[in-house]
Every structure is written in C-alpha cells, then in structure tokens.
C-alpha positions as CSV (number, residue, x, y, z in Angstrom):
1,X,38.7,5.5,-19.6
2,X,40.6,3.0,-20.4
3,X,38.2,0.1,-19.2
4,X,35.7,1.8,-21.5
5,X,38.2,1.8,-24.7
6,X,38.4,-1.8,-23.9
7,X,34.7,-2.9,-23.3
8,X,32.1,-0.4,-24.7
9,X,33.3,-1.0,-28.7
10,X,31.9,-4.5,-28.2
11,X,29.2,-3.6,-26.0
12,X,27.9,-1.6,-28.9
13,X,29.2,-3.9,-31.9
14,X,26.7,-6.7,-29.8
15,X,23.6,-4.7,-29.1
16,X,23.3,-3.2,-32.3
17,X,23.6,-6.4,-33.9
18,X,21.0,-8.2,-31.9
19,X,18.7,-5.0,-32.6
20,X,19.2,-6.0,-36.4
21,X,18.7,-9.8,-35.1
22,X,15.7,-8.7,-33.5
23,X,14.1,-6.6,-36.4
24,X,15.2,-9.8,-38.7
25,X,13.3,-12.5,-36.5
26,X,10.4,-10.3,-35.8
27,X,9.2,-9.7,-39.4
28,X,8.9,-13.6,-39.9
29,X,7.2,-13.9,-36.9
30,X,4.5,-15.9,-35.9
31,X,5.1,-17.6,-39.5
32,X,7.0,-16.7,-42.4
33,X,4.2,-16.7,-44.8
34,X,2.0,-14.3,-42.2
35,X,4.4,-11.9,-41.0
36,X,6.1,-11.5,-44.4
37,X,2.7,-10.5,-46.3
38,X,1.8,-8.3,-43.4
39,X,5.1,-6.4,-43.8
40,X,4.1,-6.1,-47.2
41,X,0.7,-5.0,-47.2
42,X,0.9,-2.4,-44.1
43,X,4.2,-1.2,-44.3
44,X,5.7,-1.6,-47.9
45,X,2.7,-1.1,-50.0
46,X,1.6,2.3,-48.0
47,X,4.7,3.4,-49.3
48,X,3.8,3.3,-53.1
49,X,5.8,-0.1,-53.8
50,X,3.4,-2.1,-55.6
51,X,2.8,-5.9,-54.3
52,X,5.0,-7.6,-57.2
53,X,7.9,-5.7,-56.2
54,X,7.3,-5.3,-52.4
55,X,7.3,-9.6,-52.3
56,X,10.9,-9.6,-53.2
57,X,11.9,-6.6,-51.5
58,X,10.6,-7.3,-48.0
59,X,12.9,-11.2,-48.2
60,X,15.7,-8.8,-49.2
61,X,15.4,-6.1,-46.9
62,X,15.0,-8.7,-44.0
63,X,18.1,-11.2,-45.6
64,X,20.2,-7.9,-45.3
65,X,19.4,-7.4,-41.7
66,X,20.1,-10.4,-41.1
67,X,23.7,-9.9,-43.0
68,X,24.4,-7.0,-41.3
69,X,24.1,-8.6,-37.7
70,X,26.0,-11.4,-38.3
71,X,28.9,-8.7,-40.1
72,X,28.9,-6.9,-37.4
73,X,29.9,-9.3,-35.3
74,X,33.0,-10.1,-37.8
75,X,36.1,-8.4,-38.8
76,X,35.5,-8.0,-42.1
77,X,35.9,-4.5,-43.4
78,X,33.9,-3.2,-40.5
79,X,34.6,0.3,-40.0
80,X,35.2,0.6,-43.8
81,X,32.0,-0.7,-45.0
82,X,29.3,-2.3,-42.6
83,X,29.2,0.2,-40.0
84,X,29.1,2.8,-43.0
85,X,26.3,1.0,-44.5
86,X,24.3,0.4,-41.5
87,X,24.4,4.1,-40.9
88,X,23.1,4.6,-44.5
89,X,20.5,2.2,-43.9
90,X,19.5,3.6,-40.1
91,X,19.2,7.1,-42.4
92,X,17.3,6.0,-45.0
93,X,14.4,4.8,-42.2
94,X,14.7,8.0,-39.9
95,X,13.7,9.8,-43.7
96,X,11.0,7.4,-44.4
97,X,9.9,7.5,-40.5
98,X,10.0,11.1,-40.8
99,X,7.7,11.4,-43.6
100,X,5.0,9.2,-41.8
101,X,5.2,11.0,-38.7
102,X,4.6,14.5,-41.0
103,X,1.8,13.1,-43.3
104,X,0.3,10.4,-41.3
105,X,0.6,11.2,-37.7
106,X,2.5,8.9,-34.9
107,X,0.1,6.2,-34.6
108,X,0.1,3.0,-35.6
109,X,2.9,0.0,-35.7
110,X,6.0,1.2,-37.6
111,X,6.6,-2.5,-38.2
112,X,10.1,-2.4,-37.6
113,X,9.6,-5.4,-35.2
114,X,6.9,-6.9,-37.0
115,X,4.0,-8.0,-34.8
116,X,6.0,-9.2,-32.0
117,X,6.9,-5.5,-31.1
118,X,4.8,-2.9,-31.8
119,X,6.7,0.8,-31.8
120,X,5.0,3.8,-33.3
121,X,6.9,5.7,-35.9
122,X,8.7,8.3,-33.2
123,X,9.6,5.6,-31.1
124,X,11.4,3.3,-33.9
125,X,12.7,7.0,-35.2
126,X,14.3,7.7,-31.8
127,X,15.4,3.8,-31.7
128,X,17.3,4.1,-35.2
129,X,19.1,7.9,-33.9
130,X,20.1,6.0,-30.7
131,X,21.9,3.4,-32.9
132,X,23.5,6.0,-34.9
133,X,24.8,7.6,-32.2
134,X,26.5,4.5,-30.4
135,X,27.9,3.6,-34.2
136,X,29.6,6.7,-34.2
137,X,30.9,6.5,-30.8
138,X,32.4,3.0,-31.7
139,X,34.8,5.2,-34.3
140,X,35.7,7.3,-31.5
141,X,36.7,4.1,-29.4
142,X,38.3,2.5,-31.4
143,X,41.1,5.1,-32.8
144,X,44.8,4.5,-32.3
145,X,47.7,7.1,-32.3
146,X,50.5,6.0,-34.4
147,X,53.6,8.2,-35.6
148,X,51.5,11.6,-34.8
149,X,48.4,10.4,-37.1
150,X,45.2,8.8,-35.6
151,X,44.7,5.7,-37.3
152,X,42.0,3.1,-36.8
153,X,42.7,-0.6,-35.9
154,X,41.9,-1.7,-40.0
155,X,44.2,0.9,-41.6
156,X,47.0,0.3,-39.6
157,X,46.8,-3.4,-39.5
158,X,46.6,-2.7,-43.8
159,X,48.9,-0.3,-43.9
160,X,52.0,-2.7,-42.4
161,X,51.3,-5.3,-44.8
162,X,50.4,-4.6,-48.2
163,X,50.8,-7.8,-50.2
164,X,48.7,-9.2,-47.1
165,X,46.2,-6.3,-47.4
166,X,45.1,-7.5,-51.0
167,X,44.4,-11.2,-50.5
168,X,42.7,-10.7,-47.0
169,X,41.3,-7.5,-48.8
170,X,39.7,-10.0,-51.4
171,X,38.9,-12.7,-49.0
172,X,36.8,-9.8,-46.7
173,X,35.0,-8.9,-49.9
174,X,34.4,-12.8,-50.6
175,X,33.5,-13.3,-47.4
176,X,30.9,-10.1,-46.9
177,X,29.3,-11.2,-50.5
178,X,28.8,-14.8,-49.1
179,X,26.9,-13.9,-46.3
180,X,24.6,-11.2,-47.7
181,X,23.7,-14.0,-50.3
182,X,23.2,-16.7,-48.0
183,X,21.3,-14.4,-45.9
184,X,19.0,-13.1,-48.7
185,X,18.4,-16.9,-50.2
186,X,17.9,-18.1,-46.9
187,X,14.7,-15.7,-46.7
188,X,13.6,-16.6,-50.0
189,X,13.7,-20.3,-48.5
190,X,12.1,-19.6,-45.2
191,X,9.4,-17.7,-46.7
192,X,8.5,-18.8,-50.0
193,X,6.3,-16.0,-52.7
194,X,3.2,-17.7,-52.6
195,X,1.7,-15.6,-55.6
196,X,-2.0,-14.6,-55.4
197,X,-5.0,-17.3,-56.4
198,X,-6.6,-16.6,-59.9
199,X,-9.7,-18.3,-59.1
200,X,-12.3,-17.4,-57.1
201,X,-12.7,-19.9,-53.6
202,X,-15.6,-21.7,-52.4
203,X,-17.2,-21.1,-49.4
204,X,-17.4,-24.3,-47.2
205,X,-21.4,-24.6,-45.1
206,X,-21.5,-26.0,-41.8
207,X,-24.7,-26.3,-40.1
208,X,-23.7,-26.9,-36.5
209,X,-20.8,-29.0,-34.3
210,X,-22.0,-32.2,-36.3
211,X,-23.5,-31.6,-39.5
212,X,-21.8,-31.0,-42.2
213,X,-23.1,-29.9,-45.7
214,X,-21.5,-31.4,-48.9
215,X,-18.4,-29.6,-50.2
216,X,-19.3,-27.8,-54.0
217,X,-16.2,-27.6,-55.3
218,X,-17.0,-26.7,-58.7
219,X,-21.0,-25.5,-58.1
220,X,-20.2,-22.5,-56.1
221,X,-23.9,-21.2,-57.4
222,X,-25.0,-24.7,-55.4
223,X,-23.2,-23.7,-52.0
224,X,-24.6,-20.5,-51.9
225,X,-27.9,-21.9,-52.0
226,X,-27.3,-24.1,-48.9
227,X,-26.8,-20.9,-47.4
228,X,-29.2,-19.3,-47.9
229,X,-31.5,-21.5,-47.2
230,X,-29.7,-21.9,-43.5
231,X,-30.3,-18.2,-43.0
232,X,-33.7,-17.8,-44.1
233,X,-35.3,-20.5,-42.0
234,X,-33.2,-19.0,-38.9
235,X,-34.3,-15.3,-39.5
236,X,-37.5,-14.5,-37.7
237,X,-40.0,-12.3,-38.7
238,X,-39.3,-9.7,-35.8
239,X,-35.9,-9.5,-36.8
240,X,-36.4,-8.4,-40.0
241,X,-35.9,-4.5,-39.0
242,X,-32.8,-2.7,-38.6
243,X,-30.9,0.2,-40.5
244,X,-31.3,0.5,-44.8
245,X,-29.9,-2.3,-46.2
246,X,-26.4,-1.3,-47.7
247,X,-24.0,-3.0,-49.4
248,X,-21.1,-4.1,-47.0
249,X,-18.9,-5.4,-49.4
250,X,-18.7,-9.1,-48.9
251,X,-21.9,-10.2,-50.9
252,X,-19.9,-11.9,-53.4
253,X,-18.2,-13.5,-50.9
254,X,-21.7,-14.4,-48.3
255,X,-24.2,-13.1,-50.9
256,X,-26.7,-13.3,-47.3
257,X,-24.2,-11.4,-45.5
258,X,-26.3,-8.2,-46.1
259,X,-29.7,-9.6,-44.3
260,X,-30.4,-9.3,-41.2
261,X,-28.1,-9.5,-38.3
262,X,-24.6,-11.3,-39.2
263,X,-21.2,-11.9,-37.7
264,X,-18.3,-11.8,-39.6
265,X,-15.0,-13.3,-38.5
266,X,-11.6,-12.5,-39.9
267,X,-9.1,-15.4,-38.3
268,X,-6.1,-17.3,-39.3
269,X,-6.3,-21.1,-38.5
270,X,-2.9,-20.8,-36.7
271,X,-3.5,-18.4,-34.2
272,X,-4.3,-18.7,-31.3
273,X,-6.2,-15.1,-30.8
274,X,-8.5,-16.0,-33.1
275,X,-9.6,-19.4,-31.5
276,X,-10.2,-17.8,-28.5
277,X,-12.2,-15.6,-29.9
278,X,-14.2,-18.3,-31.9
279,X,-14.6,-20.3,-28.8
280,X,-15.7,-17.2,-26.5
281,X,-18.1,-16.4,-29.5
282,X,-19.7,-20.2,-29.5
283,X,-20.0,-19.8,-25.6
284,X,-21.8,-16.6,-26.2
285,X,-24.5,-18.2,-28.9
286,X,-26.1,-20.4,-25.6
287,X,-26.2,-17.3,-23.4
288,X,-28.0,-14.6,-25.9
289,X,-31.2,-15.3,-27.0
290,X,-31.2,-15.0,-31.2
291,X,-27.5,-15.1,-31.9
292,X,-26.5,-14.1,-35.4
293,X,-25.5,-16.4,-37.5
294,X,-21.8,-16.6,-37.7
295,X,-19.3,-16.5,-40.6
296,X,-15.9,-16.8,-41.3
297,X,-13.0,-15.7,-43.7
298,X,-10.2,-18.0,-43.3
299,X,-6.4,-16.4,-43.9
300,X,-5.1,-19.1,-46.3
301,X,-2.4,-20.1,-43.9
302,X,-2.1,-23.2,-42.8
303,X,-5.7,-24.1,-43.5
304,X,-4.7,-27.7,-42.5
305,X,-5.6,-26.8,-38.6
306,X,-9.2,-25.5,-40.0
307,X,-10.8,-29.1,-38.6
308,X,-8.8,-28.5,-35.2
309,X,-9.8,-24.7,-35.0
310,X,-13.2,-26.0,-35.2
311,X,-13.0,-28.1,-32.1
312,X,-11.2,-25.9,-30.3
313,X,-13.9,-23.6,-30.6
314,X,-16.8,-25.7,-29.9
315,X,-18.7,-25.5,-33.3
316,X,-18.2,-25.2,-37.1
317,X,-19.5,-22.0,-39.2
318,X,-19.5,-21.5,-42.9
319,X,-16.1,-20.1,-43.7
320,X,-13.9,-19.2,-46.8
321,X,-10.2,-19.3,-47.3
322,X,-8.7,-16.4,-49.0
323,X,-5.1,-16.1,-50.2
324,X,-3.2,-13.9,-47.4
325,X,-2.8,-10.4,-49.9
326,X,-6.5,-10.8,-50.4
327,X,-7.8,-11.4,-46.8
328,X,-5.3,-8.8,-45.5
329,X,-6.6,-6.0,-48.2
330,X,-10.3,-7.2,-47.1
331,X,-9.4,-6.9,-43.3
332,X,-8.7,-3.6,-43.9
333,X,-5.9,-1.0,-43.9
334,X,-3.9,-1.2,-40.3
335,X,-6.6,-3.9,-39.6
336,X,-4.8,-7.3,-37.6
337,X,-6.4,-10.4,-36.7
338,X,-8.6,-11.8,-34.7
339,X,-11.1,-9.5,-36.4
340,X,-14.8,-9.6,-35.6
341,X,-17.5,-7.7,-37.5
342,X,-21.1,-7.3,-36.5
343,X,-23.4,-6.1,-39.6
344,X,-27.1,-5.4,-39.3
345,X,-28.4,-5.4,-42.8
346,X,-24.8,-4.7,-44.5
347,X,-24.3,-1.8,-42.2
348,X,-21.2,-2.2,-39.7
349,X,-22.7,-2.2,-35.8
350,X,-19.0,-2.5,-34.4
351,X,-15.7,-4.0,-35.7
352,X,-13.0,-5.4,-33.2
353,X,-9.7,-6.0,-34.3
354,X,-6.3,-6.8,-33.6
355,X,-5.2,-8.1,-29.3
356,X,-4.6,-4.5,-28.4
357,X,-7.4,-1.5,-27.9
358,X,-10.0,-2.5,-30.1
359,X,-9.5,-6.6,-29.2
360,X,-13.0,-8.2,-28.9
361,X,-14.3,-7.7,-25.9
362,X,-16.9,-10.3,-25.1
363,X,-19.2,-8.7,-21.8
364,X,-19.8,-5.5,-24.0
365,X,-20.3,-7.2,-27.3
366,X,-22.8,-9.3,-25.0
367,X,-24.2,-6.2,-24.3
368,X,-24.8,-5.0,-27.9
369,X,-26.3,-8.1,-28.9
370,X,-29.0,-8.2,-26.0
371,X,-29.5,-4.6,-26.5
372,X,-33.4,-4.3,-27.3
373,X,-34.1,-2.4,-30.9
C-alpha cells in the first residue's frame, strides 16, 4: 500500500497530463492552419458556435489544454485549483459527448485527438470518465493524517506558515496566470486566423503534363472559356448519354462540371493522401479507355507545393484554390480529404473520401469507369 501512496499519485499526475498533451498536439496536427479549421468546422460549428467565434475559441480551448498539462505537472495550487478545473472541464465534454451520442448517434470522429486519432463519441466519453476517476483517486492518495484531521499535502504545508502562504499564495496565482497566457498566445502564434477570402478565385487550366494555358487573373469569364473549349473537343458523341442533367453544385466554380462524365478532386497540396491518389488517378487515365476529364479544388494551404503535387502525380489538371472554411463546407459535412468525386452529368456516380472506409479505392473505381452504359 504504501508503495502505491508513493508511486501511483504521479503515475496519474503524468498520464493525464500527456493525455491533455496529446489532445493539444493532435488538434494542430498535420498543420496548424488544417487541423485548426477542421476542429472548427466539424466539431465546433455542429455545435451552434458560429465560425467568427469558433476561430478564437478552438486556439483557446487547445492553449488551455496545453496549460493544464504543463500545471499538472507543477505544484502550483494543484489540488485546489487545476485538478478541480480539469474535472470541470472533463464534465463539461462527457455533457456535450452525451448529447451527440443521444441526437446524433456514435459514429463519426469526436475530434478530441484531431485527425491523428480518431475515437467515436463513447469512446472519448469513456476516455474522459476514466480520467475522472484516476483524478479522484489522486485525492485519495495523497491525504495525510495530522492531529486527528485528514489534511492534504497543500493545506498543511499552508497551514504552518501563514505569512509564507500569502506570497507563495500570490506567486502560484502569478505563476498559473503566466502559463495559461503563454499557452493561449502561443496558439494564436502557431496557428494564425486566416479570415475568409472576399473575392471570388480563379480557376488555373492545364492541358496535360507540359502545356500550360495562360493564367487570367483578372478575366475569369476568359478562363472559363479555355475550358470549355478543352472539354468539348474531348467529349465524344457516344458519350453524350447518361442520367438528367442536374445541377451538382460546382458550376460556378467548373461551369462544365455538369456535362458529361467528370472527376472531381478535393486535395490539399501538403498531403500526402491526396497525391497518391492524384498519381494512382493519372496511372489509371492510360489504362481506361475514355477517362474523364479531371478536376481539382485545391485546400488553400500551402498552395506553394501545387507545382510539386503536380509532378508527383504525373500530370497537371485544371484546379482551384479555395480558402480552407470554404473548401471544408464544400467537401462536405464529416467529409475529409483525399476526396474523389465522379459526376455523370452533375449527378454523383460515387464519392470516396477520407483514408478510412470510404478511401478511394482504385481496382473498383477501375471497374465503374469500364463499366459499359
């Protein structure tokens, strides 16, 4: 017993603050910029927090994780405040978990770990009663008998000295304040608000790995021409069958996009997902006969490695780049990248999304395309 009095209240102060570590790390993950407007669009916004307020909450809510695991690893007012507040905190997110489970079903990714660790909503519930539990056990560890009362390490430590007490009292308040600032700025600095473009971007035309149409920058109208003219030479005359034209909801975007057989991509330049999709789909277009003409919306992140994403995939397609709220709402809701769409006239064929269940699978999609109809 006594070997447990002595270990396990450190044991516990150390796993639960890498858990809060973890959590921290995970929501900036693979980039600040990407994870942080991900947390913000699937897992604040859902909640009713509109976008303006959920860009300063999620840097605050992540800088305050990050406080608490560095606190907990300190002696500064421990059992009076930060293992009080992380219990609060653990609380609050078994309610909110709790609510989702009820009204949404457990399925999805809770995004308590970001993208780097998917849990569903009962999993990361059971995760924060677990934590709970061991914080409460650290009270029961860590009491002391003294003169017939049960006092904890703090209060009797206080209660010998009071002058003491008050400046280190004043210095642990200092001290706690510090860090949950730091922690909070240093969110803000990793991950920068980027706020949402006001004007509309241009969609780039590439012809094939070595031509390369002129760049409108301010004739959009002109771009969309090139195009279309692409297109309409390509499309033969048997292919123009297929389901009733419908509007997909990227014509103002690809106003072709709606003709015919198209692909539409969803990828970020910096992951690596999504060029391995883009080169297994440029290694597909010399194996099926009539390959739909490809397209691409471009997360604007990092749009820098757009040249090199083209090489690594073999090819260049037209693409767009669209500011990371925007391309995330277009994606779709729970939608991740890579994200692969196949349209017959505007109407959606299949969708893969995401490195999990519905990844893109290139033998079946092979398949579908070479189907005869």
């Amino acid at each position: 017993m006594n070997i447990l009095k002595k270990y396990a209240p450190w044991t516990i102060r150390i796993l639960i603050s890498f858990v809060f570590f973890l959590s921290a790390v995970a929501k900036l993950y693979p980039n600040p910029s990407y994870a942080l407007t991900y947390f913000e669009v699937h897992q604040l916004e859902p909640m009713g927090i509109p976008l303006s307020i959920a860009q300063y909450l999620s840097r605050i809510l992540i800088g305050v994780e990050f406080a608490i695991g560095f606190l907990l690893l300190l002696p500064f007012f421990l059992k009076r405040v930060v293992i009080p507040v992380t219990i609060f905190m653990l609380t609050v997110f078994i309610i909110e978990l709790a609510f989702e489970i009820l009204f949404k079903g457990n399925s999805g990714n809770c995004g308590c770990f970001g993208t780097l660790i998917e849990m569903t909503p009962l999993e990361a519930l059971l995760k924060n009663v677990v934590s709970i539990g061991l914080l409460v056990g650290y009270y029961f560890l860590t009491k002391k008998e003294s003169s017939g009362t049960t006092l904890d390490e703090e209060s009797a430590a206080s209660a010998k000295t009071p002058l003491f007490s008050g400046i280190q009292s004043s210095l642990h308040w200092s001290m706690i304040g510090n860090l949950l600032l730091a922690s909070i700025f240093g969110v803000f600095i990793v991950g920068p608000i980027r706020f949402q473009q006001t004007t509309p971007n241009t969609p780039v035309v590439t012809v094939d790995t070595t031509t390369v149409l002129p760049v409108h920058t301010h004739d959009t109208a002109a771009v969309l021409q090139d195009i279309k003219k692409i297109d309409t030479a390509r499309v033969k005359p048997e292919l123009a069958r297929g389901p009733k034209a419908k509007a997909s909801g990227f014509e103002q975007i690809f106003p072709d996009i709606n003709t015919d057989k198209k692909i539409l991509c969803f990828f970020a330049p910096g992951c690596d997902h999504c060029r391995e999709t883009a080169k297994a789909l440029t290694a597909m277009k010399s194996t099926v006969k009539d390959f739909p003409p490809m397209r691409i919306i471009f997360m604007d992140e990092e749009p820098e490695l757009i040249p090199d994403f083209f090489k690594f995939a073999g090819a260049e397609y037209p693409y767009y780049i669209m500011d990371i709220i925007s391309f995330w709402k277009k994606l779709g809701s729970g939608k991740e990248v890579p994200g692969v769409l196949y349209l017959w006239n505007g109407n959606t064929q299949i969708f893969y999304q995401g490195i999990d269940s519905e990844k893109f699978n290139g033998p079946a999609f092979k398949k579908i395309l070479n189907k005869k109809q």
